[in-house]
C-alpha distance (Angstrom), angle and dihedral (degrees) to the residues before:
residue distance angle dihedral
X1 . . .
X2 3.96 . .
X3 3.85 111.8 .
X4 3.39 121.1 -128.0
X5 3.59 137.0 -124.1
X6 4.07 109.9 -124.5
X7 3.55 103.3 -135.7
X8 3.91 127.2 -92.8
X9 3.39 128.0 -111.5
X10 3.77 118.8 -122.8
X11 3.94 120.0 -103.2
X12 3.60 116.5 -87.4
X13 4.01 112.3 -97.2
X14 3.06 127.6 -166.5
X15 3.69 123.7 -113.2
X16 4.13 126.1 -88.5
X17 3.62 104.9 -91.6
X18 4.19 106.6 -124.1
X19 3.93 136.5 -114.2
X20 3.87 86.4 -101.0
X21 3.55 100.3 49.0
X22 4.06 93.2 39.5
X23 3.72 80.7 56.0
X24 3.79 97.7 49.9
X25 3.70 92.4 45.7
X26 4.07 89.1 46.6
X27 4.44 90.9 51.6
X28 4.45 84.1 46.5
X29 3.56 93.0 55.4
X30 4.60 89.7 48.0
X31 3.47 86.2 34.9
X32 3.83 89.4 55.0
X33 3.62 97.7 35.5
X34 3.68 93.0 57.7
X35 3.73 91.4 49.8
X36 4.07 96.3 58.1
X37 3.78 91.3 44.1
X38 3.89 82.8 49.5
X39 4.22 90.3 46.4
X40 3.74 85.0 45.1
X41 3.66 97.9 52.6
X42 3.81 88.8 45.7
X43 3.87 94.0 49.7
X44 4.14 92.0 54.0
X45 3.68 85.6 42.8
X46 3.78 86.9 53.0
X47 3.93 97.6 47.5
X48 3.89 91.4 46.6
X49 3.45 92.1 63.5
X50 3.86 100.5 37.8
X51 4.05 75.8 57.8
X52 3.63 95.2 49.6
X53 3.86 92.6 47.3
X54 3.86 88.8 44.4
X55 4.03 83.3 54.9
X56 3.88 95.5 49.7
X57 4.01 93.4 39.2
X58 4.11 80.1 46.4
X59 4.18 93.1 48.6
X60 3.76 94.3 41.2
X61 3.64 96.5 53.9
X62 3.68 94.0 45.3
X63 3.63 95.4 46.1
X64 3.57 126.1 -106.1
X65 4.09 78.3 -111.8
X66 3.31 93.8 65.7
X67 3.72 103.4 33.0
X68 3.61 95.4 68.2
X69 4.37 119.8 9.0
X70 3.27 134.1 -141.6
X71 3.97 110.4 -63.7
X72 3.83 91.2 4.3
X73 4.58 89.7 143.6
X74 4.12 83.5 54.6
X75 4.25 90.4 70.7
X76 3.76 94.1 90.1
């Protein structure tokens, strides 16, 4: 007589997330969204004017003399 193998129970799951919380995770993920295209707007903004103060620290160490000669708009 072959024994038989009771069956198995299915793997626990876990339970179907609700309306509320669906809608709670959906406003994170805008709310976080928003906030890195924010931080990334703020970092660019950031670098353009470490540039910019790079270019004036740049000009008034060279000399405004030197930076740009005599006549330099009349090359085009």
């Amino acid at each position: 007589m072959p024994l038989s193998v009771p069956p198995r129970a299915q793997s626990p799951r876990p339970p179907q997330p609700s309306a509320a919380l669906r809608k709670a995770e959906a406003e994170r993920a805008d709310y976080l969204k928003g906030r890195e295209g924010l931080e990334r707007r703020s970092v660019f903004r950031g670098l353009i004017l470490l540039a910019l103060l790079v270019l004036a620290f740049s000009l008034v160490r060279a000399g405004a003399g030197r930076a740009f000669f005599s006549g330099w708009w009349r090359q085009w």
